[in-house]
C-alpha angles and dihedrals in degrees: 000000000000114000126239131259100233091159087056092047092051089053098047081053094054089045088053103042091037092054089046094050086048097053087059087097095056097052101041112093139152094320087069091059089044087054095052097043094055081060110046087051096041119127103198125036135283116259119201129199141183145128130245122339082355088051092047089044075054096056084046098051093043092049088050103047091033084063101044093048110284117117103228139154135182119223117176115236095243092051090051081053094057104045104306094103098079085078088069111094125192088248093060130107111227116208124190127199122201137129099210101037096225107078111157100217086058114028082057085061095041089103098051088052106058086045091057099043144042106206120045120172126181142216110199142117105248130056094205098050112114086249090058103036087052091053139101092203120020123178120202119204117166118194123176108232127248090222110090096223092047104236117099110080104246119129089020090060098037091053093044080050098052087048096056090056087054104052082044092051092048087051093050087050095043093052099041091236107184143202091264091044082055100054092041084076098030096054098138094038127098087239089051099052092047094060096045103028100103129204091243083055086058104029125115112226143155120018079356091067130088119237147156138172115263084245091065124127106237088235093063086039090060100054089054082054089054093043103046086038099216100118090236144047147214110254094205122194102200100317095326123095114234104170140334137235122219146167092272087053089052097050086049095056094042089058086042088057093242123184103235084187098059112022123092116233088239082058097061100021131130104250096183115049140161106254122185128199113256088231099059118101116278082227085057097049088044084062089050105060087042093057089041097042093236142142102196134039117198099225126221146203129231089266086064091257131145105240093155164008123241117192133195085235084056086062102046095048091055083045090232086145 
């Protein structure tokens, strides 16, 4: 038996979905701005609908504009048959998802909804099927399906997906939805923690902090290194920092044949450091330290003074990378 060409399948399927995502921008016309300004002066929030693979593309649609700014929920048309449409307002945007036009569980509850709402738009493939006639927006977007017998939704689902990114994305613009605006609604995310977690949250400071005069022999320097574990310290001249020591410094004076028992730290310290404000993002200082090819920022406060240490260990603990 001659064994099929999966690799070659899989290829044919990525042609197919890939063409019908990228004539997007060819279908799409002034239904899609009405769309979006409904949405950007709507008062309530946007409700999608839709059954099977269209129903799973909604949840989709509603998760993604609900966390860049959009106020949106999915109900499935049977539930909203059965009480849950008593969660549609008359300022809300309806939007219905659904290839063919004529699906039953929506189409039932078509009434209701044009009783409950004011404003009702449409996905589908086709402008005289009952969805799209009973709309006040309807968007019409054709694909041609990846399955052979044309019957699975694949390129159909993928394409209503991608525009729904991109309805979501035009909203985000549109609205000037920022970083900050992100991680208000991501808080427990990783995404989330890594747009709001702050150098000064991570940083290690006060008796935390590794320091020593700049008098001070290499040899005493190096035990308040081990005991503070940061691999680097603080070299201080009264109150004011004037270098640090670290790993890399030690190595250096180990190949120079340095004396640890008889040099001064002031004699072997870095002068010229990279330093970060405590109040810049911990992501940003992570880029920082790649770019540099270091392991440890000294940390300042808006007087321009060392308070702290931040280490990479320090990020990746705190699993900001």
């Amino acid at each position: 038996m001659k064994r099929f060409n999966f690799l070659e399948s899989a290829k044919k399927t990525f042609e197919i979905e890939a063409g019908a995502v990228s004539d997007l921008s060819n279908q799409i016309n002034a239904s899609f701005e009405e769309l979006c300004e409904a949405a950007i002066n709507l008062d309530g929030k946007i409700v999608i609908m839709g059954v099977g693979k269209s129903g799973h593309i909604g949840q989709k649609i509603a998760a993604t504009l609900s966390s860049t700014g959009t106020k949106s929920i999915f109900i499935h048309p049977t539930e909203a048959a059965h009480g849950d449409m008593g969660l549609i307002s008359k300022n809300d945007l309806i939007i219905l998802i659904s290839n063919s036009g004529e699906t039953d569980e929506i189409i039932n509850i078509l009434p209701s909804i044009k009783r409950l709402s004011n404003s009702i738009a449409s996905i589908t493939s086709n402008n005289k099927s009952s969805m799209a006639v009973a709309s006040d927006i309807s968007i019409v977007i054709t694909s041609n399906e990846a399955c052979p017998l044309d019957l699975a939704p694949t390129s159909s689902t993928t394409a209503a997906l991608a525009l729904g990114d991109a309805f979501a994305i035009a909203l985000l613009e549109a609205k000037g939805f920022t970083k900050n605006d992100f991680a208000s609604s991501h808080p427990a995310g990783k995404l989330g923690k890594k747009l709001i977690t702050k150098v000064h949250n991570l940083m290690h400071k006060d008796k935390s902090l590794p320091k020593v005069d700049k008098g001070t022999l290499l040899t005493i320097a190096l035990l308040e290194m081990s005991e503070k574990k940061l691999g680097v310290t603080l070299i201080k001249d009264n109150s004011k920092t004037i270098g640090l020591f670290s790993d890399g410094d030690l190595r250096r004076c180990i190949n120079g044949n340095i004396d640890v028992n008889q040099t001064r730290i002031e004699e072997v310290m870095t002068k010229e450091y990279i330093t970060i404000s405590e109040d810049m993002l911990a992501i940003d200082a992570a880029q920082i330290m790649e770019n540099n090819k270091i392991f440890i920022l000294a940390v300042t406060d808006s007087k321009n003074d060392v308070i702290g240490i931040l280490s990479m260990h320090d990020l990746i603990q705190a699993r900001i990378i």
